[in-house]
VEXDREN-827707 format. One record per atom (N, C-alpha, C): residue number from 1; residue in three letters; atom name; x, y, z. Coordinates in Angstrom, 3 decimals. Example, Ala and Ser with C-alpha at 12.3 -4.5 7.8 and 13.67 -1.06 7.14 Angstrom:
<nr 1 rest ala atom N u 13.190 v -5.690 w 7.800> .
<nr 1 rest ala atom CA u 12.300 v -4.500 w 7.800> .
<nr 1 rest ala atom C u 13.200 v -3.300 w 7.800> .
<nr 2 rest ser atom N u 12.850 v -2.250 w 7.080> .
<nr 2 rest ser atom CA u 13.670 v -1.060 w 7.140> .
<nr 2 rest ser atom C u 12.900 v 0.030 w 7.870> .
This chain:
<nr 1 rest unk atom N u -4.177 v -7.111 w -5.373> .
<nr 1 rest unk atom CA u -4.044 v -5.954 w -4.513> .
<nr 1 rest unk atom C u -5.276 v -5.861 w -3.618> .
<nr 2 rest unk atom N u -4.771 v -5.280 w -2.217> .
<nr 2 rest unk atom CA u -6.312 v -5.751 w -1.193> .
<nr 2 rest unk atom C u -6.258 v -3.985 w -1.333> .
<nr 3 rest unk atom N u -7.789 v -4.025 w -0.451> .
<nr 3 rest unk atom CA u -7.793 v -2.319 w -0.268> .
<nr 3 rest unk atom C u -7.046 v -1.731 w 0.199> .
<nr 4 rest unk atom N u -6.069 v -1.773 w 1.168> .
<nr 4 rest unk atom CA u -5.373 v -1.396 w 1.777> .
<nr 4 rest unk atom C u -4.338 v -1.035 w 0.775> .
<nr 5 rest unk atom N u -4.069 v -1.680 w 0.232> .
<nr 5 rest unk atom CA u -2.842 v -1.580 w -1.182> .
<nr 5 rest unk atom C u -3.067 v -0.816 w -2.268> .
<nr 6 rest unk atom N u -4.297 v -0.794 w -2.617> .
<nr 6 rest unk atom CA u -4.667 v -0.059 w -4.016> .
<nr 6 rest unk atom C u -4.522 v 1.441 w -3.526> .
<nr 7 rest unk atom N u -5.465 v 1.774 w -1.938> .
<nr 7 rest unk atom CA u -4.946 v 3.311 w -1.760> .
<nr 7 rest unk atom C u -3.680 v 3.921 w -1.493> .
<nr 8 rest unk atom N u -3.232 v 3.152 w -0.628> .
<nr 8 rest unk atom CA u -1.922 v 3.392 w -0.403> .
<nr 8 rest unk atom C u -0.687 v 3.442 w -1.831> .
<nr 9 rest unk atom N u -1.233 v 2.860 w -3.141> .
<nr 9 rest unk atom CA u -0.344 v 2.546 w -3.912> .
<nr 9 rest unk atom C u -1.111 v 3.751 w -5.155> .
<nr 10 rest unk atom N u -2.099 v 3.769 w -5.060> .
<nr 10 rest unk atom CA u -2.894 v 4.643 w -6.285> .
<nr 10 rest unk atom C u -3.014 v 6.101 w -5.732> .
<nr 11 rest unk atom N u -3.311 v 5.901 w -4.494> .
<nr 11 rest unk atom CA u -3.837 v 7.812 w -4.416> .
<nr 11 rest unk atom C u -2.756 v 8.265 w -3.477> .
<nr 12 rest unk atom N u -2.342 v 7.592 w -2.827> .
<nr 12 rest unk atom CA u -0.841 v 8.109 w -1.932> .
<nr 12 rest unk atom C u 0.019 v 7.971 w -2.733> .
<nr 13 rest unk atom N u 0.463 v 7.107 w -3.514> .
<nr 13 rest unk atom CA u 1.791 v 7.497 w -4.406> .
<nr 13 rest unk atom C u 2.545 v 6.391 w -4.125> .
<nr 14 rest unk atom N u 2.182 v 5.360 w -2.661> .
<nr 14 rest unk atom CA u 3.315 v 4.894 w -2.475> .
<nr 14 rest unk atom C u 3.781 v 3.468 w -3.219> .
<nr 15 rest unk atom N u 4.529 v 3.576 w -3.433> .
<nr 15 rest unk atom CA u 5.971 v 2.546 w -3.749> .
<nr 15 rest unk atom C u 5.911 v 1.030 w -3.278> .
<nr 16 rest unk atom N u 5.214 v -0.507 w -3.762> .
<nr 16 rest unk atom CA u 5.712 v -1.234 w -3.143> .
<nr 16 rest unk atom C u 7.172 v -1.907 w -3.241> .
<nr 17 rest unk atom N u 7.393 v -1.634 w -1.953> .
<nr 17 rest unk atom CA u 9.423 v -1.950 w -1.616> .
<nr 17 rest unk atom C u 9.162 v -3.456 w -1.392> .
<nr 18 rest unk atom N u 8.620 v -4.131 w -0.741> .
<nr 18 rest unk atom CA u 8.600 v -5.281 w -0.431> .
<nr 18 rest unk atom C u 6.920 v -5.878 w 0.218> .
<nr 19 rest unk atom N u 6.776 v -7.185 w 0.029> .
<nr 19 rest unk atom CA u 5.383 v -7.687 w 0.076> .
<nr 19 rest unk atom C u 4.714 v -7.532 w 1.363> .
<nr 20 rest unk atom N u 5.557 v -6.565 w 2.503> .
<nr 20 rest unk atom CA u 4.877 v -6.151 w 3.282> .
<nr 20 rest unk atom C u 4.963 v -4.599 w 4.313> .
<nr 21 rest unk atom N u 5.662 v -3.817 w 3.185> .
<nr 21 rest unk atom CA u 5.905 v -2.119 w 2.881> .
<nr 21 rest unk atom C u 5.504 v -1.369 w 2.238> .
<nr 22 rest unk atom N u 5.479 v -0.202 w 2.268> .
<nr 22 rest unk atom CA u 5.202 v 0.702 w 0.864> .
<nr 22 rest unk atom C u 6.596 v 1.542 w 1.093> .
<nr 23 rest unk atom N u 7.286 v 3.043 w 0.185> .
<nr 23 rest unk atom CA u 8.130 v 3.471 w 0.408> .
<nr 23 rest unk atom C u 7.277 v 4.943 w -0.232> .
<nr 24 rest unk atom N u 7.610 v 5.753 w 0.816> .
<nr 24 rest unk atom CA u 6.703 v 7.511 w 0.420> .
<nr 24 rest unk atom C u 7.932 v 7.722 w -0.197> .
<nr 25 rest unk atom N u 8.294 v 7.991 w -1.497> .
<nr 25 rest unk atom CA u 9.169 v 9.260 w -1.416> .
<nr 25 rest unk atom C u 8.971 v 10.580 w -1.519> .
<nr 26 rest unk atom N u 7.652 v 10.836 w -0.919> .
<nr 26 rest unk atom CA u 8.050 v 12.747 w -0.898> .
<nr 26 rest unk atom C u 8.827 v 12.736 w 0.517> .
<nr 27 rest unk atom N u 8.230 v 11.704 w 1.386> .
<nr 27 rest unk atom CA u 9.218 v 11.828 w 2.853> .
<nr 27 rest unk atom C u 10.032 v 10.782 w 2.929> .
<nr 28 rest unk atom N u 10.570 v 10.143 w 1.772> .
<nr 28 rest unk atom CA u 11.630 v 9.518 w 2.063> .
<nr 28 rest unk atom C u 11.947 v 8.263 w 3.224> .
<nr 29 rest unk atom N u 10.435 v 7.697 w 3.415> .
<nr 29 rest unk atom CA u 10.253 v 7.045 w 4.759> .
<nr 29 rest unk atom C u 9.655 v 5.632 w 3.910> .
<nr 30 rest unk atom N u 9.740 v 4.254 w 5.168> .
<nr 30 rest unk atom CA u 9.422 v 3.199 w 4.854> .
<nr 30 rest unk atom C u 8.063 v 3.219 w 5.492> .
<nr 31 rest unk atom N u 6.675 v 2.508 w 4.960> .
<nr 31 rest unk atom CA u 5.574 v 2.659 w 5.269> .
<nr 31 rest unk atom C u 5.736 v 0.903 w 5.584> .
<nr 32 rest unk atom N u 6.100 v 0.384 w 6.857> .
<nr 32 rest unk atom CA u 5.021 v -1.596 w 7.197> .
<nr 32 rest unk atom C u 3.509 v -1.167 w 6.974> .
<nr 33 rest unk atom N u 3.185 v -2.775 w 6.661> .
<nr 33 rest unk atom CA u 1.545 v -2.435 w 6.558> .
<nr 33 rest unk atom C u 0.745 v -2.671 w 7.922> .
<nr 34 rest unk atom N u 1.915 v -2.949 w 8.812> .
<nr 34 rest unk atom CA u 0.954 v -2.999 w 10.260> .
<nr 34 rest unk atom C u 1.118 v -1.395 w 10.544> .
<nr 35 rest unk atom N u 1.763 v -0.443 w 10.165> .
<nr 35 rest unk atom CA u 1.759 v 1.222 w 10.197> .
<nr 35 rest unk atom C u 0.665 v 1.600 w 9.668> .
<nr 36 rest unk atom N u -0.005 v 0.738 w 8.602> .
<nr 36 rest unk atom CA u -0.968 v 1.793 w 8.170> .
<nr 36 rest unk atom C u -2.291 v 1.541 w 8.035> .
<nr 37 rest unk atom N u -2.959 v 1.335 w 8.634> .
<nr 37 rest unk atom CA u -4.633 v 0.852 w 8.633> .
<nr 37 rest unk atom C u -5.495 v 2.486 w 9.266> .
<nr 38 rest unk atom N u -5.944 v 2.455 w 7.364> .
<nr 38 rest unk atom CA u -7.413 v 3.289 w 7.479> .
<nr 38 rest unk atom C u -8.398 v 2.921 w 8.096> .
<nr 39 rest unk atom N u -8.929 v 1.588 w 8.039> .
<nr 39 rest unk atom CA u -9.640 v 1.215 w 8.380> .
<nr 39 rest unk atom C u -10.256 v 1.029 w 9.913> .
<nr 40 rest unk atom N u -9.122 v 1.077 w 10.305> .
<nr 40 rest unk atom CA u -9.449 v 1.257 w 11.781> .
<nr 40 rest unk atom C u -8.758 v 2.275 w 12.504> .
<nr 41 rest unk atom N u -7.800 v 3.559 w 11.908> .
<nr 41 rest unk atom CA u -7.509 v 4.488 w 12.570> .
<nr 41 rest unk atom C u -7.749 v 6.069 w 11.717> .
<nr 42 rest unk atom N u -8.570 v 6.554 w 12.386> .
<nr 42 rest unk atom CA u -8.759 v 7.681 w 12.044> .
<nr 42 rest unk atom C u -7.735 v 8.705 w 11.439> .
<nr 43 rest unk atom N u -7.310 v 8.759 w 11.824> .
<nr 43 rest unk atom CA u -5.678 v 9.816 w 11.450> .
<nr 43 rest unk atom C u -5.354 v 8.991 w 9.709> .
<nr 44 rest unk atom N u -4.865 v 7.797 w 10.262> .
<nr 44 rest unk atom CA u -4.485 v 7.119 w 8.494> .
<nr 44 rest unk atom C u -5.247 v 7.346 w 7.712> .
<nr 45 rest unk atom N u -7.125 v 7.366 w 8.090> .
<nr 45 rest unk atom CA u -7.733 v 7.629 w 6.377> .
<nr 45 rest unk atom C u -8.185 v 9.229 w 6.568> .
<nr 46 rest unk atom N u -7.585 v 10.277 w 7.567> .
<nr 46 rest unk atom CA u -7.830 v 11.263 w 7.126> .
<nr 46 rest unk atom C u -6.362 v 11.718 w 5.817> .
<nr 47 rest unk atom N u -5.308 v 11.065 w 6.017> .
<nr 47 rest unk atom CA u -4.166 v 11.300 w 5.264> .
<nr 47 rest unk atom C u -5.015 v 10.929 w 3.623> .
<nr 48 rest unk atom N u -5.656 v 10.278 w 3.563> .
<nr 48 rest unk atom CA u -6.391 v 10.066 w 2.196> .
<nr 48 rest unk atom C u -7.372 v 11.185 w 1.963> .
<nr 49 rest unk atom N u -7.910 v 11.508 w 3.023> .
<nr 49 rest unk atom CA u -8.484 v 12.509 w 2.654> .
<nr 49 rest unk atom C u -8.742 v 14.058 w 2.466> .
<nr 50 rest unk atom N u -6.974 v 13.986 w 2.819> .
<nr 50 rest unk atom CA u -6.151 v 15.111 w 2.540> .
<nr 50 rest unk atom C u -5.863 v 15.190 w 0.916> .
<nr 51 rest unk atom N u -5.395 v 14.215 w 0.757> .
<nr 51 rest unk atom CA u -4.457 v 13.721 w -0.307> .
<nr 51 rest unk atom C u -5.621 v 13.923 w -1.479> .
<nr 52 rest unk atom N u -6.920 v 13.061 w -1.074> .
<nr 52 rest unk atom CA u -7.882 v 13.613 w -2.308> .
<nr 52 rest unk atom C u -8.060 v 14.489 w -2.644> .
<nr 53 rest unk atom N u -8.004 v 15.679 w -1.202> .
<nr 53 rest unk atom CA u -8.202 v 16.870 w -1.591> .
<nr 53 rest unk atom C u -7.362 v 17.858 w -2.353> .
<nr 54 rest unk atom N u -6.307 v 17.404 w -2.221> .
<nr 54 rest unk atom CA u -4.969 v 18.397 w -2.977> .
<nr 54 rest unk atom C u -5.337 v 17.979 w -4.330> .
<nr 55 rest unk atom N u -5.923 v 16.444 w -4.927> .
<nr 55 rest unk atom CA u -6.335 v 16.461 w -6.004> .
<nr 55 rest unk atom C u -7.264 v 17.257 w -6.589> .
<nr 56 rest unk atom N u -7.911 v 17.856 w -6.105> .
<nr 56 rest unk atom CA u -9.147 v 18.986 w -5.866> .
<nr 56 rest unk atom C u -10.758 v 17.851 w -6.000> .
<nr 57 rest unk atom N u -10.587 v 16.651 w -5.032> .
<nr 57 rest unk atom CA u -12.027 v 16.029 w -5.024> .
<nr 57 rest unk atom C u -12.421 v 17.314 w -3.515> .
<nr 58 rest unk atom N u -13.657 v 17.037 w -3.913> .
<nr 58 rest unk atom CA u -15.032 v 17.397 w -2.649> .
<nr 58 rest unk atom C u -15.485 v 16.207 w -1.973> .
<nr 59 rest unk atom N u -14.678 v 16.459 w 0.205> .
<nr 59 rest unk atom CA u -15.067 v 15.397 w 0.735> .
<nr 59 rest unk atom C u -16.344 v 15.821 w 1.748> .
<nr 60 rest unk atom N u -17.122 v 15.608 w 1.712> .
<nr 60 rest unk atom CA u -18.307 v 15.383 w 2.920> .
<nr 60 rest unk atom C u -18.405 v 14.480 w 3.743> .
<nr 61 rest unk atom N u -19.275 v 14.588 w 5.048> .
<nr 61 rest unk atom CA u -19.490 v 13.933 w 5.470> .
<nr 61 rest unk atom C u -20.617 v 13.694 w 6.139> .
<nr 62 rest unk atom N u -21.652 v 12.545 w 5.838> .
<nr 62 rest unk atom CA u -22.822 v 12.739 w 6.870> .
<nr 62 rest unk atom C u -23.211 v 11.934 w 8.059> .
<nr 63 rest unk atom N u -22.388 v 12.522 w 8.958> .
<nr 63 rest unk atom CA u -22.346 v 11.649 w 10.069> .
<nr 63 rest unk atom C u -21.356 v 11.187 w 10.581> .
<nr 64 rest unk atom N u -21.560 v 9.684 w 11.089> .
<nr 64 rest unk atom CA u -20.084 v 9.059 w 11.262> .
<nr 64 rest unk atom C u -19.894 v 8.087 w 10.472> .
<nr 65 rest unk atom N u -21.334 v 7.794 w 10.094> .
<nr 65 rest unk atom CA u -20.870 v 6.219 w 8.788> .
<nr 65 rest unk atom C u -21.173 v 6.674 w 7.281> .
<nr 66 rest unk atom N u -20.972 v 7.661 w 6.531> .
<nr 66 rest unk atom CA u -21.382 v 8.071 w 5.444> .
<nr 66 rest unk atom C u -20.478 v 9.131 w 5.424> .
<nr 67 rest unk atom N u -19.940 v 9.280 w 3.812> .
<nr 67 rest unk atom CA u -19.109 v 9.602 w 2.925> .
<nr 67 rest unk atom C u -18.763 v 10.189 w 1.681> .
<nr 68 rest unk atom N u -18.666 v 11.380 w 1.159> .
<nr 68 rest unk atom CA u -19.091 v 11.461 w -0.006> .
<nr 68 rest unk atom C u -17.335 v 11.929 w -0.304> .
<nr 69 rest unk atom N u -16.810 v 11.589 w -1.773> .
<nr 69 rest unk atom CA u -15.782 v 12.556 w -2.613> .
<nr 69 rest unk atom C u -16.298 v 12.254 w -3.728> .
<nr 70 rest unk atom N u -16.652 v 14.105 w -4.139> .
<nr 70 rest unk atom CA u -17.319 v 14.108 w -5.295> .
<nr 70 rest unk atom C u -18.780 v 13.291 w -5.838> .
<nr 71 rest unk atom N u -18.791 v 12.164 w -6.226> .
<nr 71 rest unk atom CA u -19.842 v 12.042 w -6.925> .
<nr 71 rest unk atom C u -19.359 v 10.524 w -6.199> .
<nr 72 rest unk atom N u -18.854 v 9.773 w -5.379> .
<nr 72 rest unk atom CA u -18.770 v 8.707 w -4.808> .
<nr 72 rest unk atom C u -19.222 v 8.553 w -3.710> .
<nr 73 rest unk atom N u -19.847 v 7.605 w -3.113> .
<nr 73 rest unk atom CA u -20.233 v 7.759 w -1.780> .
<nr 73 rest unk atom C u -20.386 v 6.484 w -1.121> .
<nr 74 rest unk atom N u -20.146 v 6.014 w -0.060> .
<nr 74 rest unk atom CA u -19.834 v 4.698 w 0.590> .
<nr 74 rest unk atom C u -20.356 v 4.849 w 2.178> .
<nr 75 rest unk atom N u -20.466 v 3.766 w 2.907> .
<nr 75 rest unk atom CA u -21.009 v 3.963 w 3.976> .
<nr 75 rest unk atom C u -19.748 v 2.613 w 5.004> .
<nr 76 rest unk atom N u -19.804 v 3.311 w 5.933> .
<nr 76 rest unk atom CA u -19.029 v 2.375 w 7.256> .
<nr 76 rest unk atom C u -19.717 v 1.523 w 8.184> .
<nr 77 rest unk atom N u -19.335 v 1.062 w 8.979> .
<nr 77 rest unk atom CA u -19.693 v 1.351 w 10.504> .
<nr 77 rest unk atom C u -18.821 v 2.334 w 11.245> .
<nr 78 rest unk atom N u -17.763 v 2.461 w 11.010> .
<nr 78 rest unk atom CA u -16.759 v 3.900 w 11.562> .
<nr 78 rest unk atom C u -16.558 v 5.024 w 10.179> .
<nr 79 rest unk atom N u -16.834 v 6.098 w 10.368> .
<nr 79 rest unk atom CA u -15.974 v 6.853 w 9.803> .
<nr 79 rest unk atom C u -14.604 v 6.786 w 8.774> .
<nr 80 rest unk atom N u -13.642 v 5.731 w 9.622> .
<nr 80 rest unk atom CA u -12.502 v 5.558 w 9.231> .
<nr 80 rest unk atom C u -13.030 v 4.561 w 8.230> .
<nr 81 rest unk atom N u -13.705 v 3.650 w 8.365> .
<nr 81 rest unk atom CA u -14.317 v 2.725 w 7.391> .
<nr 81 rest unk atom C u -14.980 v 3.562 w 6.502> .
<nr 82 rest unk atom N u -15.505 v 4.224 w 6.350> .
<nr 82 rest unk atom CA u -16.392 v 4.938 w 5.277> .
<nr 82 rest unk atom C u -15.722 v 6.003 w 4.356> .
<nr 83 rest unk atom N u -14.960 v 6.356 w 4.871> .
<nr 83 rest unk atom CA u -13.422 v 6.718 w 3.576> .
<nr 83 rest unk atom C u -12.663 v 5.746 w 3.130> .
<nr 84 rest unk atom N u -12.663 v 5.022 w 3.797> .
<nr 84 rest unk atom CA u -11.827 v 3.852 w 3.313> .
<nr 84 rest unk atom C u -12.425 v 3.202 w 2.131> .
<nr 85 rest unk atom N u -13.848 v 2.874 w 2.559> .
<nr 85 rest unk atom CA u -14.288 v 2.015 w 1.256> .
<nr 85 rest unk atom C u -15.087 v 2.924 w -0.054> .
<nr 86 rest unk atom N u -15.038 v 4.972 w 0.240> .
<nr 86 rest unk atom CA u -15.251 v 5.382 w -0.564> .
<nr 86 rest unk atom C u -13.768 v 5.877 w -1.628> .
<nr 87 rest unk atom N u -12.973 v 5.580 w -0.775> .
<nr 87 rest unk atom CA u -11.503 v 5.809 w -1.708> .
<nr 87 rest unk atom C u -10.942 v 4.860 w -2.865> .
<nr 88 rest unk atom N u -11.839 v 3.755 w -1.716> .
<nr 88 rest unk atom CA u -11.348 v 2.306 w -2.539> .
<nr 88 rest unk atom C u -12.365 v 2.259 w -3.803> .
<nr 89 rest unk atom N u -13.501 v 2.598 w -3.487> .
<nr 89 rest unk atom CA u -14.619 v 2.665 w -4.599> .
<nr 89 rest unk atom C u -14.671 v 3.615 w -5.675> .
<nr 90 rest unk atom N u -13.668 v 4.785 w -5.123> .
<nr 90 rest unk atom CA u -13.213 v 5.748 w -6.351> .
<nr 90 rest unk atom C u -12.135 v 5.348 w -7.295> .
<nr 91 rest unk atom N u -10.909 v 4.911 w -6.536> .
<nr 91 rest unk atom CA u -9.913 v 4.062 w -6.984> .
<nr 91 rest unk atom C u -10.388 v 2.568 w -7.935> .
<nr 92 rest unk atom N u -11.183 v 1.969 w -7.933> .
<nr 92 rest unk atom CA u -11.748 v 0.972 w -8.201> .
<nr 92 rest unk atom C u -12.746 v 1.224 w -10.150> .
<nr 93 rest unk atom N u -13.322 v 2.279 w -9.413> .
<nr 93 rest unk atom CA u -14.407 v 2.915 w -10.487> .
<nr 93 rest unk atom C u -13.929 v 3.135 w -11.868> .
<nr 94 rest unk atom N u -12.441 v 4.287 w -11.248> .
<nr 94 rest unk atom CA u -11.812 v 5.180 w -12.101> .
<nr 94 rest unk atom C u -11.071 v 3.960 w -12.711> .
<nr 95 rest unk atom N u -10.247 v 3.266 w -11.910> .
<nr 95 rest unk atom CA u -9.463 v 2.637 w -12.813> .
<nr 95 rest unk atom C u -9.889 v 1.460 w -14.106> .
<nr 96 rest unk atom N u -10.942 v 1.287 w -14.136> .
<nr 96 rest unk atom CA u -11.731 v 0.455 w -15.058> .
<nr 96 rest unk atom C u -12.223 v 1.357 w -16.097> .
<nr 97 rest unk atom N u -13.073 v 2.543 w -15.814> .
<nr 97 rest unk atom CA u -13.542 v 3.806 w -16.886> .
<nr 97 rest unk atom C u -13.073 v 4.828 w -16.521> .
<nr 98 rest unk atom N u -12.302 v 5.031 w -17.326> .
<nr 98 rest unk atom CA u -12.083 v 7.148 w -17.720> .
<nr 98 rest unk atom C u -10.908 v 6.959 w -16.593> .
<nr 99 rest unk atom N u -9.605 v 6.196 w -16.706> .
<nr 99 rest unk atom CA u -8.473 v 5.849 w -15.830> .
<nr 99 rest unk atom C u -7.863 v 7.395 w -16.026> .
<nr 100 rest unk atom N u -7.600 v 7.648 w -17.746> .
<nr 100 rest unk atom CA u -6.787 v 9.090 w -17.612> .
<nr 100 rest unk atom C u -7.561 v 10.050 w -17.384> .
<nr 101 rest unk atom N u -8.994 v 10.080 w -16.637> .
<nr 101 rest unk atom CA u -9.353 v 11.076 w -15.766> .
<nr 101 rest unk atom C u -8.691 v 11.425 w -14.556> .
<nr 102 rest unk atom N u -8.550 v 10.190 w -14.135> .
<nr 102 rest unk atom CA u -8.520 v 10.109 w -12.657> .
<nr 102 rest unk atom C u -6.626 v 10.216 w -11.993> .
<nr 103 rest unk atom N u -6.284 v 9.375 w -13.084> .
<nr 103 rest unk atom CA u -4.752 v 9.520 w -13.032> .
<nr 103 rest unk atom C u -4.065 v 11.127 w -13.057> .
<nr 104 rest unk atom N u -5.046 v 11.882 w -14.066> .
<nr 104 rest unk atom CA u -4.807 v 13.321 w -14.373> .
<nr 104 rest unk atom C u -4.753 v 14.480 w -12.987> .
<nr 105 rest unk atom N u -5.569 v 13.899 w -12.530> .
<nr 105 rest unk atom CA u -5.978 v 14.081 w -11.261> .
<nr 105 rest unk atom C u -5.115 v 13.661 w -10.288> .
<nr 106 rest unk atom N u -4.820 v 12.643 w -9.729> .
<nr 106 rest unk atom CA u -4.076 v 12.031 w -9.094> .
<nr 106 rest unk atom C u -2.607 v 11.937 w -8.862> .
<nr 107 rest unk atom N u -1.921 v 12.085 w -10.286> .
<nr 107 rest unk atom CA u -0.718 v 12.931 w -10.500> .
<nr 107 rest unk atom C u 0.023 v 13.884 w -11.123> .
């Protein structure tokens, strides 16, 4: 699983339909993976950082390349990069130690 996959599949919820989709079902919609890059569009990794938040994480921000949720923190060269690789680094963390923390959380 690349980064792009682990968030989209761990903290969004979504569904892989096929080796180059995801499937939302709260909206019932097909996600291509050329639709969805955090990494380089602002809007896509604010949807993560919505999504963390309904989990009840705390997102900051200092600046444009620095990042905090909760007690994680990662740095970019964009913004969109610096959620990206602090989502991935939360996703990453959790799922190795204290998974049914984070899962508890998550769904």
């Amino acid at each position: 699983m690349n980064k792009t996959d682990s968030i989209a599949r761990r903290i969004l919820g979504w569904k892989l339909n096929r080796w180059d989709r995801w499937f939302d079902y709260e909206k019932g919609i097909f996600i291509h993976e050329s639709e969805f890059l955090p990494e380089e569009n602002l809007a896509h990794a604010m949807l993560i950082v919505e999504r963390l938040k309904a989990f009840g994480f705390t997102y900051t921000s200092n600046g444009e390349t620095e990042v905090t949720f909760n007690y994680v923190r990662a740095t970019g060269e964009t913004l969109s990069q610096a959620i990206t690789n602090a989502a991935y680094t939360l996703v990453e963390n959790t799922s190795v130690v204290n998974t049914s923390r984070l899962w508890q959380r998550l769904c």
